[in-house]
Every structure is written in structure tokens, then in C-alpha cells.
C-alpha positions as CSV (number, residue, x, y, z in Angstrom):
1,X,36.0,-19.8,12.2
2,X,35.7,-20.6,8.2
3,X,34.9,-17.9,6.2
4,X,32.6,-18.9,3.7
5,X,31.9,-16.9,0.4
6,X,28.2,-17.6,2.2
7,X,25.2,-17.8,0.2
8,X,23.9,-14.0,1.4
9,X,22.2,-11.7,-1.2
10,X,21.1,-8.2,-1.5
11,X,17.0,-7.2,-1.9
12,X,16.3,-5.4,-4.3
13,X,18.9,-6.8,-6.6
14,X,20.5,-3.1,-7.7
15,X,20.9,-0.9,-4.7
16,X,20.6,2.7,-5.3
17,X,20.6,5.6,-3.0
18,X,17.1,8.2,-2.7
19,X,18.1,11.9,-2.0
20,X,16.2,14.3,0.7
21,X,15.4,17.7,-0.3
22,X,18.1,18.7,2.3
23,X,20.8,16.9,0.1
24,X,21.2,14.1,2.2
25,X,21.0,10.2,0.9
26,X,19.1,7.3,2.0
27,X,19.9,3.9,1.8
28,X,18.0,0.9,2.4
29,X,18.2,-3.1,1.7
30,X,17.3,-6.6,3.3
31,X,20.4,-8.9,3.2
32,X,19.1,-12.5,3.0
33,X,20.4,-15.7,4.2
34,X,19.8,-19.4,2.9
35,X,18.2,-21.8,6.2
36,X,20.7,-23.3,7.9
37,X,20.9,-25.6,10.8
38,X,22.9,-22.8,12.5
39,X,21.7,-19.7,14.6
40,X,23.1,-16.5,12.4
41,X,24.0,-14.5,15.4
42,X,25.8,-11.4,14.5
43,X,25.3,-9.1,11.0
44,X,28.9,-6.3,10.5
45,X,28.4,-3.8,7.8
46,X,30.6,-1.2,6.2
47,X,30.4,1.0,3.7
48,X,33.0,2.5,1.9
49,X,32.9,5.8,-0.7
50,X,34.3,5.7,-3.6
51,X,34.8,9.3,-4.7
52,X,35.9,10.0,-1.2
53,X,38.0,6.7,-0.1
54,X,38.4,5.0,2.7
55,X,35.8,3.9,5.4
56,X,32.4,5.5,5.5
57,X,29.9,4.2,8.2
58,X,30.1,1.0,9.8
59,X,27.5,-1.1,12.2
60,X,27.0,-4.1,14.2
61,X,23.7,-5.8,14.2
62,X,22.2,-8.7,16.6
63,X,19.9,-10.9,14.6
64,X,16.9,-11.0,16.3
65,X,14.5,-14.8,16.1
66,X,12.1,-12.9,14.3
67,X,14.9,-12.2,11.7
68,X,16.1,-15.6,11.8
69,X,12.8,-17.2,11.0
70,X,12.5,-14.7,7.7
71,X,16.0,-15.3,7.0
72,X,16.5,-11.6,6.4
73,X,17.9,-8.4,8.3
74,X,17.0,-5.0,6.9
75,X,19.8,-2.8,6.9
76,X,19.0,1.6,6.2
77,X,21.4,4.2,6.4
78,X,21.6,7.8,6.2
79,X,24.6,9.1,3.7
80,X,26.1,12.8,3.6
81,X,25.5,14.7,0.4
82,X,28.7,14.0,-0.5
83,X,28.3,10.6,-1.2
84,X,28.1,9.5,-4.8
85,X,29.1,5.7,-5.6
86,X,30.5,3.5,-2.9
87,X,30.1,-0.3,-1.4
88,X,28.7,-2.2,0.8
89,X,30.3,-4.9,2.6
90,X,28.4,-7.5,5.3
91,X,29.9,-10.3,7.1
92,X,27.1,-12.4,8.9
93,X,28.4,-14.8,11.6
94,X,27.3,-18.5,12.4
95,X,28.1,-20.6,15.2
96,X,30.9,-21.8,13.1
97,X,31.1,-20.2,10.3
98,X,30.5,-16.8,8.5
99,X,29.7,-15.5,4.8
100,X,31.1,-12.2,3.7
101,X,29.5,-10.2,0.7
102,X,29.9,-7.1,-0.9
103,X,27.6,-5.2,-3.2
104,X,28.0,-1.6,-4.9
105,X,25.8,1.2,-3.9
106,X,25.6,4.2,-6.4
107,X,23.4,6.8,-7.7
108,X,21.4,6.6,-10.1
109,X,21.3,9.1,-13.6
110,X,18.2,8.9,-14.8
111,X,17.0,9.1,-18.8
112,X,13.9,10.1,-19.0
113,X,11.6,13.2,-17.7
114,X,8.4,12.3,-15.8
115,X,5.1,14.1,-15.0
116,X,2.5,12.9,-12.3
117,X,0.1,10.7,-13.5
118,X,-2.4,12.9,-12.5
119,X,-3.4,16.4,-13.7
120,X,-4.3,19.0,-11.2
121,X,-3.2,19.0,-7.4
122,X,-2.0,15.6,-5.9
123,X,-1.8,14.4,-2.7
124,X,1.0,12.3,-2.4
125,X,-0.2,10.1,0.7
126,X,2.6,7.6,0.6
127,X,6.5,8.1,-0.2
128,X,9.6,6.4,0.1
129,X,10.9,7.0,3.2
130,X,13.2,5.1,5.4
131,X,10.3,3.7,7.5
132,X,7.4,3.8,5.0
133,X,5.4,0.6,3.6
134,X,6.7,1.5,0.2
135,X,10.5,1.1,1.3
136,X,10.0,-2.2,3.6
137,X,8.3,-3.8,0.7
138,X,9.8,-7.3,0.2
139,X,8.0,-9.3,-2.2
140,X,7.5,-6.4,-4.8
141,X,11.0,-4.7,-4.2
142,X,10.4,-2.8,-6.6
143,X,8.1,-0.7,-5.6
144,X,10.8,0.3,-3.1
145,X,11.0,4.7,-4.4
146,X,7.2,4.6,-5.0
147,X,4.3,6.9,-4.1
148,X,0.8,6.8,-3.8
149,X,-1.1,9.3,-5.5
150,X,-4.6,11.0,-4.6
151,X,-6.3,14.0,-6.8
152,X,-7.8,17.1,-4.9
153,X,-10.9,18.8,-5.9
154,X,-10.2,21.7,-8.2
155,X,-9.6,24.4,-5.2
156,X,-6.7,21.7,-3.7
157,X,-8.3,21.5,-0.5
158,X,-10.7,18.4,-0.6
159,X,-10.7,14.5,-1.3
160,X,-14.1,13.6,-0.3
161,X,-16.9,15.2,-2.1
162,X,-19.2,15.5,0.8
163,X,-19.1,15.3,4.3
164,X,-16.8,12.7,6.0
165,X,-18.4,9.3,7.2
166,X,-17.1,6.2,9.0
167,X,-18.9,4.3,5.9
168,X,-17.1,5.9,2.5
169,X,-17.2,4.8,-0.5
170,X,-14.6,4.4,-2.8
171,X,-17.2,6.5,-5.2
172,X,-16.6,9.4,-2.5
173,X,-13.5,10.3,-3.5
174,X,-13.4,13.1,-5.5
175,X,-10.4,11.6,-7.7
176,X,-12.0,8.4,-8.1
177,X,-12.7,7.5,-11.7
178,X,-10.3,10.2,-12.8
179,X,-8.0,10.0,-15.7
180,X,-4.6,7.9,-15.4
181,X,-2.0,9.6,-17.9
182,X,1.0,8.4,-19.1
183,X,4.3,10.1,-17.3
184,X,6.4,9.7,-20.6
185,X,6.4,8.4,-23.7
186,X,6.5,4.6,-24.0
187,X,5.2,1.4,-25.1
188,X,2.9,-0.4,-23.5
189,X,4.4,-3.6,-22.4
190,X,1.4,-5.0,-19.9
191,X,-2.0,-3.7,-19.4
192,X,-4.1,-5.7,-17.2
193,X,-8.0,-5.1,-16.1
194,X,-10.8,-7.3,-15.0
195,X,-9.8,-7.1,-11.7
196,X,-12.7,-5.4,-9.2
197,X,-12.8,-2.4,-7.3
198,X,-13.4,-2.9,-3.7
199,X,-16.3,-0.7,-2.8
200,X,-15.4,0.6,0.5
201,X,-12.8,2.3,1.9
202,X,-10.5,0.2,4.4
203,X,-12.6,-2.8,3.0
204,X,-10.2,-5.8,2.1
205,X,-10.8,-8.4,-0.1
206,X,-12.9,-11.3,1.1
207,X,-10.3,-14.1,-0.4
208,X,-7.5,-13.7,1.0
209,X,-6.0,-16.4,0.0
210,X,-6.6,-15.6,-3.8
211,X,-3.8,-12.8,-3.0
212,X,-1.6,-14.7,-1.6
213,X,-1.6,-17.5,-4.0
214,X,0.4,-15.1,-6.6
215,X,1.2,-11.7,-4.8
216,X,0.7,-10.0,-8.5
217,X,-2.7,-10.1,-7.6
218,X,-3.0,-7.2,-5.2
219,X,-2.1,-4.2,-7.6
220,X,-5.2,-4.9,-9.2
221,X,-5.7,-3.9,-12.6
222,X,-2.3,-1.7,-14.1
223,X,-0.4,-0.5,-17.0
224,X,3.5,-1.1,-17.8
225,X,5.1,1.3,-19.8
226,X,8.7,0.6,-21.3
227,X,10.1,4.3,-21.7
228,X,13.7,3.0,-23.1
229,X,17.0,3.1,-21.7
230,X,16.1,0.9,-19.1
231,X,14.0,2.8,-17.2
232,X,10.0,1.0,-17.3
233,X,6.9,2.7,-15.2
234,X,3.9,0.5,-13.2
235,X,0.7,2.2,-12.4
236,X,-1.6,0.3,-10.1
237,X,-4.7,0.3,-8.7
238,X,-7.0,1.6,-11.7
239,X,-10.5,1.6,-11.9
240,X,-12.1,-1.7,-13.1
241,X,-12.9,-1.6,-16.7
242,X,-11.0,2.0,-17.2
243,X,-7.7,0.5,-18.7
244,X,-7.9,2.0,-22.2
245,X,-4.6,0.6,-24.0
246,X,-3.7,-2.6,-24.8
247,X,0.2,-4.6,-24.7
248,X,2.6,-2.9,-27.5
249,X,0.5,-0.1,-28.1
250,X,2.6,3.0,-28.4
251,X,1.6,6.0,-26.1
252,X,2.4,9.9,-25.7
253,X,3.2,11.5,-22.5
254,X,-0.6,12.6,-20.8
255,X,-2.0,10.4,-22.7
256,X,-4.9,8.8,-20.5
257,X,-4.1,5.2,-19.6
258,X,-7.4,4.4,-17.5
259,X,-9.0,5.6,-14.5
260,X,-8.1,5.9,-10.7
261,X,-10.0,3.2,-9.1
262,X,-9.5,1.4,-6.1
263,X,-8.8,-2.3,-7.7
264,X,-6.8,-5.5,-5.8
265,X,-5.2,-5.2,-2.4
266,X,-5.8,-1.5,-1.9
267,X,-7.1,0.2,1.4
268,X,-8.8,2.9,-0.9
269,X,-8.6,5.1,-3.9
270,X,-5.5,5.9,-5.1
271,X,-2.6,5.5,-7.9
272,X,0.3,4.0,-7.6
273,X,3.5,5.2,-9.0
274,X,7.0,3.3,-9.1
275,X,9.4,3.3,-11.8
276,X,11.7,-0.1,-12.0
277,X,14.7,-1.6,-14.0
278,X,12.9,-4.4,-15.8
279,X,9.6,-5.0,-16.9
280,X,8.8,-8.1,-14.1
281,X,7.3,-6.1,-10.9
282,X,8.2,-9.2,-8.7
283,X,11.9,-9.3,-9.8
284,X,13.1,-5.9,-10.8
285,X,15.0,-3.3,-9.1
286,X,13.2,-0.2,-8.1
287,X,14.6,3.4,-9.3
288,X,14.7,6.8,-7.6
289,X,13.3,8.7,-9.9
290,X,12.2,12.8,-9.5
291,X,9.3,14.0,-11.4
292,X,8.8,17.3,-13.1
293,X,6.8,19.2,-10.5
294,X,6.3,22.8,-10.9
295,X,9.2,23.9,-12.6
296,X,11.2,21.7,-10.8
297,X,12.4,18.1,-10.5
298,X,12.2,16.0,-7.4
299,X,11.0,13.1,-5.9
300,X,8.0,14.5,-3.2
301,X,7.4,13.1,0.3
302,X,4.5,11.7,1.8
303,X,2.0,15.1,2.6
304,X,3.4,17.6,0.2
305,X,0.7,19.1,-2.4
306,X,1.8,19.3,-5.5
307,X,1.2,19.4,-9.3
308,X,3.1,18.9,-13.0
């Protein structure tokens, strides 16, 4: 069988590991393959450590037609706490042929220090896990170690003002309209509004196809914030006609960005958080970044109440 240096690449770009709060590591990519006339059949991975040598975890995967008609196979992984740097290596198998790729995985040391973008008690009703919509993503990898954010009324017990209904209103929430603040200090590198707030929740968009001519569209209106050393923030989802700052203006940490709205491809009210290597939210690699959350610093899971 040739062995082909085969045209196979690693999404997001930069793979980096996210920690548990029981030390543990998760990892998580899509390798991607070019069309071929071939059937890929087989996907072998390995991983190696580097601070502890030798061979790590290994696997065997069958690629399924589904996978073969995306041309990608995801690939996740849970990693001892002892795990710091290391490498993957994939060989994916033709009929007659096979490419062979290796990438590094390592951990990331973050710069900066971060604060929610929301004061008071947060929800957070989506994490990162292995499993959730934010890890899977694929066209907007880098929203990969992101959360979505919801504000509780002042005794942290309750979203909705009123009573529940099967007809709420994006108005309902008690955190709608609230104030988006800056987690750091930064400059402001995009700032985009204009774009409507849908005004139901679980209401999507009439055109559709406006979406998914240029995926950009569905964060709806959002600030960029370049906090230096590499390390840039993307809040999403703001309130239409909230977004307060404008593209290289400088801003403090809390400063107030805009207002939590329920704008572009959203199924209700809610920020969104992810931190990213590069600027471009369509090509960049996410980060796993912890926040500064009650004396501590952490990245929270999906349920957990918390505050900065």
C-alpha cells in the first residue's frame, strides 16, 4: 500500500486540551480529508506524551458513509492529569493508499485574567464539553471552549420574570437588555449591530438561506476585543441597537459593551462567550480559557451558578 504524506488536516487549526475540575483533560478535533475517488475505510490514532514518553492512547476507527460524505471524522479523548504536551498521530487508509499526519497537542498558558461578561449570578446554559454543540462546532471552530451565558434575577433563582408560558418572549427574560461588559482590557477590533432580535423564544429566523449564505451571519450583532498576547474575545448575540463601542476604540475591563439581546441564529436570550487565537471567528483557533469566578479561576460547566 503507498503511503502518502495525504492531504489530512486537523480542525481547529491549534489543538489544545480543556481541563475537568477533577484534573482530568479533554481532547477533541475533526481530522479532514480532500474527496477522493476512493472509499477512506479505516482512521488509526495515537497519541504520544511528551513529558512522560512513549505511547499514550491509541484507537481504531471505521469510517462510517455519513463521515465519508463530510469528509471528516471527529476524534475526542479523555487524558490523565498528568498529561501536559504530547502528539497526535492519524493514519487514514484508502483502498490503495493511506495518508499519515501528525499534529501537536499541548496546554495552553493563558495571558490574561477574565471576568464574566455579566454582573450578578450567571447561568451558564451551555459549556464545552466533549458532546456539547459548542465543541462539535465546525464552521466556527472557534467557538470550540465557549459558553453561553444567562443573568438570574437578583435573588439567583429566576430567568423569566413572570410565570412560564409556551409563548415567551425574548422581552421575558429577566437578563434581556442587560449590560454586556468587557472581560478585560482590550481594543476593540470589530463591533457589529443592525442585526435584529428575534422576538420569540425557540423562533428561528424566517430566511434561512440569508444564514447560510455567510455563516457570520448567525451571531448576530457582537463585539471583538484584542486583549494582547494573542489571546482576542467574541461576544455574540447582543441586543439590537445596544452595541455601544465602535472598531479601535480602547476599553477597560466592566466596561459595558452593549446589551444581552437575542440577535442572529439564536434559540433565545443569551451571551455568548469564546475566547480565540486570531481575530477571524471563521478561521481562528479556539482557547481554553478559565475565568475569575469567586475567588477562583476556572472554566464552569454547563448548569453551575456562578458569579465574578
Amino acid at each position: 500500500m503507498e503511503n502518502v504524506n495525504a492531504p489530512l488536516k486537523s480542525v481547529p487549526q491549534r489543538l489544545f486540551m480543556s481541563k475537568l475540575p477533577n484534573g482530568e483533560k479533554e481532547f477533541f478535533c475533526f481530522i479532514c480529508f480532500e474527496e477522493t475517488r476512493e472509499q477512506a475505510k479505516q482512521l488509526s490514532w495515537r497519541i504520544t506524551s511528551t513529558n512522560t514518553g512513549g505511547s499514550l492512547l491509541n484507537g481504531e476507527y471505521f469510517i462510517t458513509d455519513k463521515q465519508r460524505e463530510k469528509h471528516r471524522i471527529p476524534l475526542s479523548v479523555s487524558l490523565p492529569p498528568e498529561f501536559e504536551d504530547g502528539e497526535l498521530a492519524v493514519d487514514l487508509d484508502f483502498s490503495s493508499h493511506h495518508g499519515t499526519r501528525t499534529w501537536k497537542i499541548l496546554s495552553y498558558q493563558q495571558k490574561g485574567k477574565f471576568r464574566l461578561p455579566l454582573d450578578g449570578q450567571v447561568l451558564i446554559v451551555t459549556g464545552h464539553r466533549i458532546g456539547e454543540a459548542h465543541r462539535s462546532a465546525f464552521q466556527f471552530s472557534s467557538q470550540q471552549f465557549g459558553w453561553d451565558l444567562l443573568p438570574l434575577q437578583n435573588d439567583g433563582l429566576r430567568l423569566i420574570k413572570d410565570s412560564f408560558s409556551e409563548d415567551l418572549s425574548a422581552q421575558d427574560f429577566e437578563g434581556f437588555g442587560q449590560a454586556v461588559l468587557a472581560p478585560a482590557d482590550g481594543i476593540v477590533v470589530k463591533a457589529a449591530d443592525g442585526a435584529p432580535d428575534l422576538e420569540h423564544v425557540g423562533q428561528l429566523p424566517e430566511n434561512v438561506e440569508y444564514y447560510l449564505e455567510d455563516a457570520s451571519r448567525a451571531v448576530g450583532n457582537y463585539v471583538i476585543l484584542d486583549h494582547g498576547n494573542q489571546e482576542w474575545s467574541f461576544l455574540a448575540h447582543l441586543r439590537s441597537g445596544s452595541v455601544q463601542v465602535s472598531d479601535g476604540q480602547e476599553v477597560k475591563v466592566s466596561d459595558k459593551l452593549g446589551e444581552m439581546g437575542n440577535s442572529g441564529f439564536s434559540s433565545g436570550p443569551h451571551v455568548h462567550l469564546h475566547f480565540m487565537d486570531s481575530a477571524s471567528i471563521l478561521s481562528a483557533s479556539p482557547l481554553p480559557i478559565e475565568l475569575n469566578l469567586e475567588g477562583g479561576t476556572y472554566a464552569p460547566q454547563a448548569g453551575e451558578i456562578t458569579s465574578s
